[in-house]
C-alpha positions in Angstrom: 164.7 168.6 132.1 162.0 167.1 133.6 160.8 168.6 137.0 160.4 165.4 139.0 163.6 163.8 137.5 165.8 166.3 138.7 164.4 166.8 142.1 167.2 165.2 144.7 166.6 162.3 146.8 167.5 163.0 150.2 168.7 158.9 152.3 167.4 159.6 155.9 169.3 158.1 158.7 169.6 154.5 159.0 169.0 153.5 155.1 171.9 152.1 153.1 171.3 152.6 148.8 173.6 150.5 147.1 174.2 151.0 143.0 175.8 148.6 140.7 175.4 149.8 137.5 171.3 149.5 136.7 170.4 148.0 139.4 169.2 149.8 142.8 169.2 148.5 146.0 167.8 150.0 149.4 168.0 148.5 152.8 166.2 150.1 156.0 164.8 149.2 159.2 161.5 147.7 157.9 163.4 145.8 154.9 165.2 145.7 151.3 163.6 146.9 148.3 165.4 146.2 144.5 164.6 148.3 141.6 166.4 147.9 137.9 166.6 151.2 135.9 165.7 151.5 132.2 167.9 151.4 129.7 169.8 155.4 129.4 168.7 156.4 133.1 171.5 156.6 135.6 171.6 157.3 139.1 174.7 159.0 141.1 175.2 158.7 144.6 177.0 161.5 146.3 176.6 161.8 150.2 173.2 161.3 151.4 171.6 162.7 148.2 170.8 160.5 144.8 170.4 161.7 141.9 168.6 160.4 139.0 169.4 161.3 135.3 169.0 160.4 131.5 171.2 160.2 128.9 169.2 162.3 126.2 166.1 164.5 124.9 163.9 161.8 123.5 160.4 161.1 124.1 161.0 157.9 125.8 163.6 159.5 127.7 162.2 162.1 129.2 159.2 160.0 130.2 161.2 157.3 132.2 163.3 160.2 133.6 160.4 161.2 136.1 158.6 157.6 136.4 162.7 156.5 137.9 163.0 159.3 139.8 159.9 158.5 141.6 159.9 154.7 142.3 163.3 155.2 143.5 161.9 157.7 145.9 159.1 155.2 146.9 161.5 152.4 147.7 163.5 154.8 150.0 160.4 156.1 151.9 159.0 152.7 151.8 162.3 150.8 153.5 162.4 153.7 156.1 158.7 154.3 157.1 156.4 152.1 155.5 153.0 152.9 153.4 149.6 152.4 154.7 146.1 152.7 153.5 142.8 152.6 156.3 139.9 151.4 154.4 136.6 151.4 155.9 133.2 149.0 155.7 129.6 150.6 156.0 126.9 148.5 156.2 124.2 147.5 158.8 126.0 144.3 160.3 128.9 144.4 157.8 132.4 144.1 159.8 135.6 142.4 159.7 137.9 140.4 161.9 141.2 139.1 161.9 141.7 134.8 161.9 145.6 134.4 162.1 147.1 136.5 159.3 144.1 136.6 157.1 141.2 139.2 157.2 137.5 137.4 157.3 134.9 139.8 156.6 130.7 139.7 156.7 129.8 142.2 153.8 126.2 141.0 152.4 126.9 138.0 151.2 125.9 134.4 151.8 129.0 133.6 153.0 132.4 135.3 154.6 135.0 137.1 152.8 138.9 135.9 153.5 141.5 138.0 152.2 144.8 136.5 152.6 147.5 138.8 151.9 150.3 138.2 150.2 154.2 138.5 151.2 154.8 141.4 152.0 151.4 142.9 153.3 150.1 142.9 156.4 146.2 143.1 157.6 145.3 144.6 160.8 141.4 145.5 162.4 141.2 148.7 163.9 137.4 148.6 164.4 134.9 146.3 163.7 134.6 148.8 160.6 138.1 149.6 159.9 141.0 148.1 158.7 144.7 148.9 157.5 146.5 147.6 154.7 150.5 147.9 155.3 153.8 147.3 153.7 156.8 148.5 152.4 156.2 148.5 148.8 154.1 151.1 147.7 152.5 149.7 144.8 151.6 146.2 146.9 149.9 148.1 149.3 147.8 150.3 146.6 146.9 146.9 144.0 146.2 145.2 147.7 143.5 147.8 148.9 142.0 148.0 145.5 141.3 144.4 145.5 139.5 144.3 149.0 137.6 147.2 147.9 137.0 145.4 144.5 134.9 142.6 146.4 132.4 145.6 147.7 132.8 148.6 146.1 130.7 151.4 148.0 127.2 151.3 146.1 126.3 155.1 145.2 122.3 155.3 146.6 122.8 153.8 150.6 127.0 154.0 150.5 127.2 150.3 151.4 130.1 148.5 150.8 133.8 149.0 151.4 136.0 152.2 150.9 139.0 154.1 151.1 138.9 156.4 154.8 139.3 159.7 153.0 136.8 158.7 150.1 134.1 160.5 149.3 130.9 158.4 147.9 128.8 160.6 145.7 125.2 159.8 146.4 122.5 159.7 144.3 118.9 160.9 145.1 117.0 157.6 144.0 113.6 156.8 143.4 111.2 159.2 144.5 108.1 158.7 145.4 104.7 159.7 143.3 102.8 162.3 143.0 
């Protein structure tokens, strides 16, 4: 069996999964998420555990085995505490700001960068620098982040641009000068 597929799910306090037949539903304090699972995967609930199995050996099988087990798992930790990803912007003069629900930043550019997120997601400025990307769906969050970083990816000679908190920008030497 696979090694992530068969690992338990333990429901923390306060989130309610509900199972009819394929479909998944889990409700918390920060909201509902819905999953459907493939075709041979079932899920069992006993207690506060879930379970998560397949109904044979085959390739396919096997491979959807770990991939349910895991968004399950991400829509239980999601409904109960939330995912978040700090990214940061380094630039001289490059910083960001919040105008209602949308995130308005000065990168390089002619003009100013708005992001508006979409249901879901929310924005907030730590620092003039800094900002957090937050939500209850895991993969939102993730495809959100990587398209703010997408506008200004960090630029590998000065590290300008915009970039995940714990990400490390591999610098290059540049041109040096002659002899």
């Amino acid at each position: 069996m696979s090694r992530v597929g068969r690992a338990p799910i333990t429901i923390p306090a306060g989130v309610k999964v509900a199972i009819e037949g394929e479909h998944i539903v889990a409700k918390g304090k920060l909201g509902e998420l819905e999953h459907n699972l493939p075709v041979g995967i079932t899920a069992t609930l006993e207690g506060n555990t879930l379970n998560v199995a397949r109904q044979d050996d085959s390739r396919t099988q096997k491979s959807l085995h770990g991939l349910s087990r895991t968004l399950v798992a991400n829509m239980v930790t999601g409904v109960s505490e939330g995912y978040k990803k700090t990214l940061d912007i380094v630039g001289v003069g490059y910083r960001c700001e919040m105008k209602g629900k949308a995130l308005q930043m000065q990168i390089g550019f002619s003009h100013r960068v708005l992001i508006v997120p979409p249901e879901g997601i929310a924005l907030a400025v730590l620092t003039q620098t800094s900002f957090s990307v937050s939500g209850i769906d895991k993969q939102l969050v993730g495809e959100v982040a990587a398209k703010i970083r997408g506008v200004k990816p960090p630029e590998p000679f000065r590290g300008k641009g915009i970039k995940y908190s714990d990400e490390v920008v591999r610098r290059k030497a540049g041109k040096s000068a002659g002899k």
